[in-house]
TORLO-102791 format. One record per residue (C-alpha): residue number from 0; x, y, z. Coordinates in steps of 0.2 Angstrom, whole numbers, plus 5000, padded with zeros to 4 digits. Example, Ala and Ser with C-alpha at 12.3 -4.5 7.8 and 13.67 -1.06 7.14 Angstrom:
! residues 2
num px py pz
0 5062 4978 5039
1 5068 4995 5036
//
This chain:
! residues 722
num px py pz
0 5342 5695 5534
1 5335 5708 5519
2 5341 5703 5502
3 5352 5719 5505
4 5360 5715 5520
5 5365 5699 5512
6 5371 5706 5497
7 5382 5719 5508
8 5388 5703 5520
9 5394 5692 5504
10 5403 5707 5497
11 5411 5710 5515
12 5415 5693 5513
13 5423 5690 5497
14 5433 5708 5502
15 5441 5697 5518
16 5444 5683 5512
17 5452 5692 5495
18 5464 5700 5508
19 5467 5684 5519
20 5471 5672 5503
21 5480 5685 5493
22 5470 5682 5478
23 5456 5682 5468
24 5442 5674 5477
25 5434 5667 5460
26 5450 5656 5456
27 5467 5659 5450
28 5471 5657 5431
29 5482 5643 5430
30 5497 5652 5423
31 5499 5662 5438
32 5505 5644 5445
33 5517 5639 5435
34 5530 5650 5442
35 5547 5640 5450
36 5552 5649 5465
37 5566 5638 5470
38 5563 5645 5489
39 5549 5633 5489
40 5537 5649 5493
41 5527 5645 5474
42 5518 5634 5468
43 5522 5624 5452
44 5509 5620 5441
45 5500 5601 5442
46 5512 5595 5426
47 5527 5601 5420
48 5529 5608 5404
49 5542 5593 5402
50 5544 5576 5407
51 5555 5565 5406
52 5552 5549 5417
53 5540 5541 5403
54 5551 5539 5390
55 5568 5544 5397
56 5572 5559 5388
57 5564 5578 5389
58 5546 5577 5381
59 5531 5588 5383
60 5517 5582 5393
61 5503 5586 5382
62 5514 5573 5369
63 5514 5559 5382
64 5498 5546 5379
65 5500 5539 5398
66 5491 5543 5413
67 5506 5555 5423
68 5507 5562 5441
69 5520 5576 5448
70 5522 5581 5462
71 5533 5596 5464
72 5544 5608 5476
73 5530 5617 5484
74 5519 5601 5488
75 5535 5592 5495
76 5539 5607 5506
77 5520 5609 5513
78 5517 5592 5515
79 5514 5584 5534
80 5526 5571 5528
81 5542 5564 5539
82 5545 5550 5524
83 5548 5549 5505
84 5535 5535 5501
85 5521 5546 5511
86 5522 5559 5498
87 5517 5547 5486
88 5499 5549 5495
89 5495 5562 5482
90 5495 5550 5467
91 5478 5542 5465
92 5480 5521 5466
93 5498 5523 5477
94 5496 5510 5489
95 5512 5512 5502
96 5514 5500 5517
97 5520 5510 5529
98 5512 5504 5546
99 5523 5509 5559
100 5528 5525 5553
101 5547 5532 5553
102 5550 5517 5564
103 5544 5506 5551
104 5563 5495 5546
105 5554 5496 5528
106 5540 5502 5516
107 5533 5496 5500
108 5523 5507 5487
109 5514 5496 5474
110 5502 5505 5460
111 5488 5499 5448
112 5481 5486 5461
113 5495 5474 5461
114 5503 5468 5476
115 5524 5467 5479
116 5536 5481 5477
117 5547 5472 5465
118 5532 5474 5451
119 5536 5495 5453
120 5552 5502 5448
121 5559 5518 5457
122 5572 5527 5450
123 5582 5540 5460
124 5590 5553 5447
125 5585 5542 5434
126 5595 5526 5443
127 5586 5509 5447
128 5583 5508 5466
129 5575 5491 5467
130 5586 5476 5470
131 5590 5460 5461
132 5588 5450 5477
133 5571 5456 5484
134 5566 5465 5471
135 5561 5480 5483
136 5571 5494 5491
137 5574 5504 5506
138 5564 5519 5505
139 5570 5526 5521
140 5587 5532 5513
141 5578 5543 5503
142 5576 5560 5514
143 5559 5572 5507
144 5571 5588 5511
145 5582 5584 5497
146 5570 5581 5483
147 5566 5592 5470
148 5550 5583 5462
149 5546 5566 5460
150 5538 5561 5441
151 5527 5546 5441
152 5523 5536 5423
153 5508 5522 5429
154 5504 5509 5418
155 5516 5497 5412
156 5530 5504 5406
157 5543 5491 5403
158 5544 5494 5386
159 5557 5509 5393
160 5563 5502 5406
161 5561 5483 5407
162 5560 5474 5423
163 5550 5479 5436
164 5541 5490 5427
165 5523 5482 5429
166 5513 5494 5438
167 5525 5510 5433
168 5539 5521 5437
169 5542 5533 5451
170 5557 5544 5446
171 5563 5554 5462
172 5574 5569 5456
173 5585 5578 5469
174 5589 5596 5470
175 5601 5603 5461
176 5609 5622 5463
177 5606 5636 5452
178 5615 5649 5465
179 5632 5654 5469
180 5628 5646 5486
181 5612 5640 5493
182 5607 5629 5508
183 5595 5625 5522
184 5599 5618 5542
185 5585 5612 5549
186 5582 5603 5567
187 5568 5594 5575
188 5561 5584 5590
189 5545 5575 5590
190 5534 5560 5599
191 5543 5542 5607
192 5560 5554 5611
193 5563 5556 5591
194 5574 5568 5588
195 5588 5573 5571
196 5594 5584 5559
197 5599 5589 5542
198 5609 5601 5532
199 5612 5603 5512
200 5625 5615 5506
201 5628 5619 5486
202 5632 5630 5474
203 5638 5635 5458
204 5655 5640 5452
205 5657 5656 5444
206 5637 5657 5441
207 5629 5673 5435
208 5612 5665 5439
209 5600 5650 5438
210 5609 5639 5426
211 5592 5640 5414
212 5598 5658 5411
213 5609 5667 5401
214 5619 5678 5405
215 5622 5699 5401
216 5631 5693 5387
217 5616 5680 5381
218 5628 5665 5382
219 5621 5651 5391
220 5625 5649 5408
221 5640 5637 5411
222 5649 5630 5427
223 5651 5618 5439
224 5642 5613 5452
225 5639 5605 5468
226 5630 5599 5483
227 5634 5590 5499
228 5619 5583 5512
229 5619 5576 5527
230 5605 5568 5538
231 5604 5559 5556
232 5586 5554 5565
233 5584 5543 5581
234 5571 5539 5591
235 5565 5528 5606
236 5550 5521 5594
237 5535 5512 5603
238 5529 5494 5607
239 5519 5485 5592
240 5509 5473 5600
241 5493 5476 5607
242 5490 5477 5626
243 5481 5461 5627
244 5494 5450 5620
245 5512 5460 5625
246 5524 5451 5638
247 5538 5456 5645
248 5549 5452 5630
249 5539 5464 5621
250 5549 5482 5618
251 5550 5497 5610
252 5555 5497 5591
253 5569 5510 5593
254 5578 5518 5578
255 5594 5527 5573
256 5596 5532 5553
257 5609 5543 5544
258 5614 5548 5526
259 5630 5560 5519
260 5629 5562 5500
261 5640 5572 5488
262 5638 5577 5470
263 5648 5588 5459
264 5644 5591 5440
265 5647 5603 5426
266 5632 5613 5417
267 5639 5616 5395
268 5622 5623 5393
269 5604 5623 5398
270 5602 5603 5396
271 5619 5597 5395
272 5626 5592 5409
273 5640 5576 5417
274 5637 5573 5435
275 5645 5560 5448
276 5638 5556 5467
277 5640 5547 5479
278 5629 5542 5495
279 5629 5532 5511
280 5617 5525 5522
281 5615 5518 5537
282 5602 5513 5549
283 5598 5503 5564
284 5580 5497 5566
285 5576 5486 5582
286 5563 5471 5580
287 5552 5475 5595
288 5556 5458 5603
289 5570 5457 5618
290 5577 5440 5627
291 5593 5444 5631
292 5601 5455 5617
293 5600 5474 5623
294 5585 5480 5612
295 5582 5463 5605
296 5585 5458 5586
297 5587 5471 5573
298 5590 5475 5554
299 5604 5486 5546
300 5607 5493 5529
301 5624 5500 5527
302 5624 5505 5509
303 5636 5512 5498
304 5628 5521 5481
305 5639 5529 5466
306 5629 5536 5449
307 5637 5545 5436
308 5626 5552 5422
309 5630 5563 5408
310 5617 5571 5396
311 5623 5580 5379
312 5610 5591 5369
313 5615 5593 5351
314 5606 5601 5339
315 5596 5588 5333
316 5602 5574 5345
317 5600 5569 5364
318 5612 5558 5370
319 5610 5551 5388
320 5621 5539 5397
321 5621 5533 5416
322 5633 5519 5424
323 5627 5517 5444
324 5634 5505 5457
325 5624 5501 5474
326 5631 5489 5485
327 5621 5485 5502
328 5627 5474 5517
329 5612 5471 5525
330 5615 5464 5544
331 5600 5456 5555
332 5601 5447 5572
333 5588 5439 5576
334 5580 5430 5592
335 5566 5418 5597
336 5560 5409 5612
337 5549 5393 5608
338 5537 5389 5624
339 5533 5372 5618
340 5550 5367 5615
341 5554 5370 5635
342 5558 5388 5632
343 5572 5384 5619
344 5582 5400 5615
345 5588 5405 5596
346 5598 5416 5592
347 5605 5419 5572
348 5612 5431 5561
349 5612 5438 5543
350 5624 5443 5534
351 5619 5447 5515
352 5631 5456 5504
353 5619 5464 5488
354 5624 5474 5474
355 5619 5477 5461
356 5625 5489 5445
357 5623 5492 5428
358 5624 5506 5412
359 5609 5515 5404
360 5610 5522 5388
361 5598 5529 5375
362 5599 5542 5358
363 5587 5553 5354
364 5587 5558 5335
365 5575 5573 5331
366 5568 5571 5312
367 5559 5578 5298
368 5541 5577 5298
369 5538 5579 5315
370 5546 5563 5321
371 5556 5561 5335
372 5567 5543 5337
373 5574 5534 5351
374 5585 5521 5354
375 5595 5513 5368
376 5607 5498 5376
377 5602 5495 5396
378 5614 5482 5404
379 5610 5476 5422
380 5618 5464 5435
381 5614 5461 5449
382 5619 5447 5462
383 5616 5441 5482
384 5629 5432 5494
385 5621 5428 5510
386 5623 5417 5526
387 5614 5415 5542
388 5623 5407 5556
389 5617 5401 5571
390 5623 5406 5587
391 5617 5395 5600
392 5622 5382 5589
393 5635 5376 5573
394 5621 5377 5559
395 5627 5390 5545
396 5615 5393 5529
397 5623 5402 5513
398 5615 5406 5498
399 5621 5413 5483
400 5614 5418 5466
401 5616 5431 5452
402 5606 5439 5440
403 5610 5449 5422
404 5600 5457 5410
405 5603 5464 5392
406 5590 5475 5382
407 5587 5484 5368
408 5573 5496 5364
409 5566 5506 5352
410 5553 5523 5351
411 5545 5531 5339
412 5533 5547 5341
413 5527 5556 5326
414 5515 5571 5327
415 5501 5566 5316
416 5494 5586 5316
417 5504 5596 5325
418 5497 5601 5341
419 5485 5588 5342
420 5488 5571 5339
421 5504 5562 5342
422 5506 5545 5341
423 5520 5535 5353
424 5525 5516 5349
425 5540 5506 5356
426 5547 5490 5358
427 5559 5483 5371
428 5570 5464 5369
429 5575 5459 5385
430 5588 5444 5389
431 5586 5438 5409
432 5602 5425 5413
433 5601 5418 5431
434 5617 5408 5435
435 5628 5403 5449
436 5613 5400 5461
437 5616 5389 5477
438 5612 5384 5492
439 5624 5377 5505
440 5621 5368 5524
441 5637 5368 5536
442 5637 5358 5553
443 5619 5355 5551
444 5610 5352 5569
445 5591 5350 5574
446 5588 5368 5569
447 5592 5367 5550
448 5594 5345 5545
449 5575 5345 5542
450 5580 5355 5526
451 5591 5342 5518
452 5575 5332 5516
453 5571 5346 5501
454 5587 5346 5491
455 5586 5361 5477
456 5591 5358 5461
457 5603 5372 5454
458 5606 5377 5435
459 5608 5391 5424
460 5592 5398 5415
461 5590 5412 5402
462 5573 5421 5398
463 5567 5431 5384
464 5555 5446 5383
465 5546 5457 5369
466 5539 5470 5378
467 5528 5483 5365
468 5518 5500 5369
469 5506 5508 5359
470 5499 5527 5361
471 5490 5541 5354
472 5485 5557 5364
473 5473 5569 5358
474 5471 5586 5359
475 5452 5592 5357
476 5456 5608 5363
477 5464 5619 5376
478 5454 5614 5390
479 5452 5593 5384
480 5463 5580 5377
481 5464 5562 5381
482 5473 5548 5375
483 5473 5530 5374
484 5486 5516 5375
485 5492 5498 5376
486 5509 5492 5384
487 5515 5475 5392
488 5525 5473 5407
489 5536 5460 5413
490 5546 5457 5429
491 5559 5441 5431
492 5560 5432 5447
493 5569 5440 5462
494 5585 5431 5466
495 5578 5428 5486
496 5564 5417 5479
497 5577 5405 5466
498 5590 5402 5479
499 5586 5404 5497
500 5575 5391 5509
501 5570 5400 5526
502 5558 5405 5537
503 5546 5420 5530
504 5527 5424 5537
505 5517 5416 5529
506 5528 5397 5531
507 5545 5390 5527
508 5548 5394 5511
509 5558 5383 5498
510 5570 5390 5483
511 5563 5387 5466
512 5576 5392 5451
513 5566 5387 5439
514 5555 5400 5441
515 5549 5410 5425
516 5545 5429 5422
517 5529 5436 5422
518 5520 5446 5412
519 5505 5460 5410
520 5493 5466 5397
521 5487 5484 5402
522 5473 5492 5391
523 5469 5511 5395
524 5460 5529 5393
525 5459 5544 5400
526 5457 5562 5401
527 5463 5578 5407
528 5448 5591 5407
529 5450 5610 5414
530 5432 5615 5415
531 5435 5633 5423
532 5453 5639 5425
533 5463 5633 5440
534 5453 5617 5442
535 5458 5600 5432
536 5452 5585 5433
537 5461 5571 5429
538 5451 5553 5426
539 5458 5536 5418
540 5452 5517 5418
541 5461 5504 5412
542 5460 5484 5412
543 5476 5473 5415
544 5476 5454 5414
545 5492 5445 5419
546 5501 5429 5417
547 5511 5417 5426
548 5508 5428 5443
549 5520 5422 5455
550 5511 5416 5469
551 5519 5405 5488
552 5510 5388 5483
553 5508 5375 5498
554 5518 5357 5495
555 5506 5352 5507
556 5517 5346 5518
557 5522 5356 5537
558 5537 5357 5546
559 5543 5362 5565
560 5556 5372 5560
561 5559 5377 5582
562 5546 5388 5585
563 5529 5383 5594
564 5519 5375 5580
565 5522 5365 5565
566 5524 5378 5547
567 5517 5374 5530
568 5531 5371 5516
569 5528 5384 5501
570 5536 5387 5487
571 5534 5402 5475
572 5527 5394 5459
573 5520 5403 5441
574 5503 5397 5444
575 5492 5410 5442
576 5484 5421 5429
577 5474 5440 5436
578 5466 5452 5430
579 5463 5470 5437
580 5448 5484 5433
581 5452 5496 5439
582 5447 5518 5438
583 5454 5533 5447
584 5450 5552 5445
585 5461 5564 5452
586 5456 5582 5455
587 5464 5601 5459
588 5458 5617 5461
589 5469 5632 5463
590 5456 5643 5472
591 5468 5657 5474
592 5486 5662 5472
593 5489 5655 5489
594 5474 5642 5491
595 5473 5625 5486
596 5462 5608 5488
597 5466 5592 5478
598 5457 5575 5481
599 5458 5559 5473
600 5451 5541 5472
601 5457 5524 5466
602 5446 5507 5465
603 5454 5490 5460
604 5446 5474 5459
605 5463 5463 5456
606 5456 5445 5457
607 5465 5428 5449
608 5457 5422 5436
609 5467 5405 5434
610 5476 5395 5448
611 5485 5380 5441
612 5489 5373 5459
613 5501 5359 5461
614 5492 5353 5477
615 5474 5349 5472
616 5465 5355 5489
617 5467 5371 5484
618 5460 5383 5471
619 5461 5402 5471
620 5453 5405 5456
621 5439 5420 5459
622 5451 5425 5475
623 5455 5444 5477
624 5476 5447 5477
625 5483 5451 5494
626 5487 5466 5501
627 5477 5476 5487
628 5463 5488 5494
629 5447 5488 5485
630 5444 5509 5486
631 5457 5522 5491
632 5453 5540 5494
633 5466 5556 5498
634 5458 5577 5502
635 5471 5587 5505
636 5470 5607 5508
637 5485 5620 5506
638 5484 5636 5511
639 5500 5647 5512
640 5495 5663 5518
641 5508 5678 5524
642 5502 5672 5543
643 5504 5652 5542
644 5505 5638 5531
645 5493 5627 5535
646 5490 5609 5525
647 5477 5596 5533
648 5477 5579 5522
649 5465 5563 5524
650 5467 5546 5520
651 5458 5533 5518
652 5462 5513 5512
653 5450 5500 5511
654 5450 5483 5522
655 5464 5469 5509
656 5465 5451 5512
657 5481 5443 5520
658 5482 5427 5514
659 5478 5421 5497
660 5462 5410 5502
661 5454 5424 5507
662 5450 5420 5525
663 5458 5435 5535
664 5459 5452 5533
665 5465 5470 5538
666 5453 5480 5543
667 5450 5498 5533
668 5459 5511 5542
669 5461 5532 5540
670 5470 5544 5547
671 5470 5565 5547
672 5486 5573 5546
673 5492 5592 5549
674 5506 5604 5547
675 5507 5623 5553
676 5521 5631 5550
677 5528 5651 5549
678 5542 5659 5539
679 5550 5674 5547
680 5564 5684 5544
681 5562 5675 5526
682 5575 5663 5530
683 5568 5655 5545
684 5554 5642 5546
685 5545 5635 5562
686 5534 5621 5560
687 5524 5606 5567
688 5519 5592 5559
689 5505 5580 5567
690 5502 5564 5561
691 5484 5553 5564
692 5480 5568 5573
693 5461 5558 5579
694 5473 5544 5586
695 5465 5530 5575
696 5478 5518 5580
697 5475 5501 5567
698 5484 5485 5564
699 5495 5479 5550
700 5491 5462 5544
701 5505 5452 5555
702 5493 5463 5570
703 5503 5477 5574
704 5501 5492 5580
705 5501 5509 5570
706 5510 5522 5583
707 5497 5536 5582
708 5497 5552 5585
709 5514 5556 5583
710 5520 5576 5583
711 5536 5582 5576
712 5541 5601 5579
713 5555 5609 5565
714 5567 5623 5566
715 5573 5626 5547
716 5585 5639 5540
717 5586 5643 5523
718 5600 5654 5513
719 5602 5657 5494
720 5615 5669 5487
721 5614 5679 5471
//
């Protein structure tokens, strides 16, 4: 081809796919995406203007010296996601657990190279999630239709928040109307006979308009306002274990979930508000493993949730304050049969009674000089009654425990030169109490006497924690700024681990109350760099060294506690001190109005650097933590054309080490997922989602199955008023 007919083709080029990507082909200035379309049909830009997850009141990104991550409508809406934790793929470093998908009875999202989901905190609407017994929550009552964004602070950030907050915080924030009535209905039927629905109904009373309006008259928008969502999904779910090992008592790990949640509140003006809900879920999630119960053993979570929040603007002062109660009966039944033991049948049941509640509270005073002051009062109880009782047999187990925390904190940000550097310090004082602990045997039998020989010890224990950050962000102009920082983390012991003996995969574990907290030193700096408009790129690397890691420490002792073969006696101890280097870069690029790609990559090398073991046969030190991949890489593509919607993502996660010696592993493993969809009559939306479309089936590390290719196919309808 002559230089002219290839000058002629690229133009032609260019021309079509102008047309097709309704935009400019040479990239889209960024602030043509920073428009909020609350239809979902815009793109918002990578960062909100504000944020408010780092330091629990409304600040400006650019003021923030932390590394952030937002995820906004659009992406939410676009993504081939049928779970909340699966969005989280678009933040560099998030490691979910997930393996068996929606069927999956729960999920865990751990970031900065730590393991455990108790060492991240997740806040829904600004209200801790994770729980004082396991430390962990369920992630399958939160439904991606509702969300509005989610805002992630990574890093340690319990100089804010306290407990939990090792690795950082994910703040989920759910919709909230800004019409007089608005909604969407939406059906769907996909692989393994899974079928559901939802619908979400608002609106706001006697709104002119979006409630960050004014109205003709310029007064601010007032009102109230409310929403009421509801949400049911079943499926027939699959078998877990591989061909070559199933047997007949091997089934399918069917499901059956559903939420109905209600909030009212009352807008004063753009940023105060006072807000109640409340929500309940259940669901029912079968083990996979059938003797004679009809669908074998299975796990409920019957929870009952209230939040009230109100937030009052003044003209120099922010006042914020939450109270939240979340109470869970978790049921399980349970079922085994031991081969070696003649075929000898068990059958038990759980009955665990959690709640957990608490008031958050924090001033924000606005001063002279470009300094901004913020104080606040967290209190936090939490507490677990639980029994197991056996029914092929008299044996019943109860344990009992609860846990308190008091803080205070303190931050301070001063704007060194205004609009380019701003220094950020805090403090936190944290007061853990554990107290009422215990662990009771009735009508002991063959199945549960062997635990008297390891009597527990019971007594009321109080810790203390100083928990400072240190920040400066930089801005070296429009296109670059950075920021470095230092912050600890600390996280108490969850109350599962002081006060309950049982089984668990990795041995029979023992109750240790005398466990202390532990901490983390995280050092860190980044960048966020906009070379050419409509691409940022967003690199950080940080080092963290922790101390008195928790970690399930061998007695060296085993026991038969009724199943096939003999189980090693561990106990969680403080043993361990790690450290972690770790770097990730994240990176989008608007190509046009309607185009998008973003990729990102994580690498950890957590490793324990001390192991002060009780038993002297074993030493971890130089050992990699568990369960943490090495690399993790995500590309996704968006494009939302006039025709379809089309977003293809990859995923990719490195092989980790199941046990702590380092001997077994689970293998590397990625997947390609898609969504197609089309909007018509613009109120209606068809769409398919397809997950591992390639079928790369892999294991999880107890060597389960992944379920697939699995394919889902929606039906949505959408209204707003005026």
């Amino acid at each position: 081809m002559k230089n002219s007919s290839r000058h002629r083709f690229c133009i032609v080029l260019l021309t079509v796919l102008s047309i097709l990507f309704g935009g400019n082909a040479n990239g889209a200035n960024q602030k043509d995406s920073t428009v909020v379309d609350t239809s979902k049909r815009a793109w918002t830009k990578d960062l909100p203007e504000f944020f408010v997850t780092a330091t629990r009141t409304q600040n400006r990104v650019e003021d923030i010296p932390a590394r952030l991550a937002s995820i906004g409508s659009k992406e939410i809406s676009l993504m081939p996601s049928m779970t909340a934790d699966a969005l989280l793929e678009l933040v560099p470093g998030a490691n979910i657990d997930r393996a068996n998908g929606i069927f999956s009875k729960n999920a865990s999202i751990t970031l900065r190279g730590l393991n455990g989901s108790p060492r991240i905190l997740v806040l829904l609407d600004g209200i801790p999630l994770n729980k004082a017994d396991g430390g962990g929550l369920n992630w399958n009552r939160i439904i991606p239709e509702f969300i509005n964004r989610i805002e992630v602070s990574k890093g340690p950030t319990s100089a804010v928040y306290g407990s939990n907050a090792m690795g950082g915080v994910i703040n989920i924030i759910t919709d909230r109307p800004s019409a007089k009535i608005q909604g969407q209905v939406k059906a769907y039927y996909g692989s393994y006979n899974t079928f559901g629905g939802l619908f979400s109904i608002g609106g706001k009373f006697g709104a002119n308009g979006p409630i960050d309006k004014r109205d003709n008259s310029g007064k601010e928008d007032k009102g109230f306002y409310y929403t009421l969502n509801g949400f049911y999904r079943q499926g027939d779910g699959y078998i877990m274990v591989p061909d070559d090992t199933r047997d007949s008592m091997d089934v399918k790990n069917a499901m059956k979930e559903g939420l109905v949640a209600a909030k009212i509140g009352y807008q004063y003006d753009n940023q105060s508000y006072t807000e109640i809900e409340y929500n309940y879920f259940n669901d029912k999630r079968f083990d996979g493993f059938e003797v004679y119960e009809p669908g074998g053993g299975y796990n409920e979570y019957p929870t009952h949730a209230v939040r009230l929040t109100s937030n009052n603007k003044f003209k120099k002062a922010e006042l914020l304050v939450s109270a939240y109660y979340q109470n869970e009966f978790y049921h399980r039944l349970s079922e085994s049969m031991a081969a070696k033991k003649g075929n000898k049948y068990t059958l038990y049941k759980t009955d665990s009674r959690r709640i957990d509640q608490g008031i958050w509270s924090n001033l924000t005073l606005h001063g002279k000089n470009r300094m901004t002051y913020t104080i606040g009062l967290d209190l936090r109880s939490g507490s677990v009654d639980a029994s197991d009782t056996y029914l092929t047999a008299t044996d019943v187990l109860q344990n009992k425990g609860k846990m308190d925390f008091f803080a205070l904190f303190g931050e301070y940000e001063w704007h060194i030169v205004k609009d380019k550097l701003v220094l950020l310090a805090g403090i936190r004082y944290d007061v853990a109490r554990f107290h009422n602990g215990s662990f009771t045997i009735f009508e002991p039998t063959t199945l549960t006497a062997f635990m008297a020989e390891y009597p527990t010890t019971f007594s009321d224990a109080t810790w203390q924690a100083l928990s400072p950050k240190l920040g400066l962000r930089y801005k070296f102009s429009e296109k670059l700024n950075g920021y470095l920082s230092y912050s600890r983390g600390f996280r108490p012991a969850m109350l599962d681990d002081m006060c309950k003996n049982g089984n668990v995969t990795k041995g029979f574990k023992l109750a240790n109350p005398q466990l202390k907290p532990e901490t983390i030193d995280n050092y860190e700096a980044g960048v966020d760099w906009s070379p050419i408009p409509g691409i940022i790129l967003q690199p950080s690397v940080y080092l963290s060294e922790g101390h008195n890691f928790q970690y399930f420490v061998s007695t060296g002792d085993s026991i038969n506690t009724g199943g096939d073969k003999d189980k090693p006696i561990i106990r969680r101890e403080n043993v361990s001190g790690v450290q972690i280097i770790g770097a990730e870069i994240s990176a989008r690029w608007q190509i046009t109005r309607t185009l998008r790609l973003v990729a990102n990559y994580a690498f950890n090398d957590s490793r324990i650097t001390s192991f002060n073991s009780p038993v002297d046969n074993k030493d971890l030190t130089g050992k990699y933590i568990v369960e943490v991949p090495r690399n993790q890489a995500f590309a996704g593509i968006w494009w939302d054309n006039p025709i379809v919607q089309v977003t293809l993502t990859f995923n990719y996660k490195d092989f980790q080490w199941n046990d702590d010696e380092n001997t077994v592993q689970t293998g590397p493993s990625n997947t390609f997922d898609l969504r197609l969809g089309h909007t018509f009559a613009e109120q209606f939306t068809v769409s398919a989602t397809m997950q591992d479309i390639f079928n790369t089936r892999y294991y999880d590390s107890k060597g389960n199955l992944s379920p697939g290719r699995f394919i889902m196919l929606n039906l949505a309808y959408g209204f707003r008023g005026k």
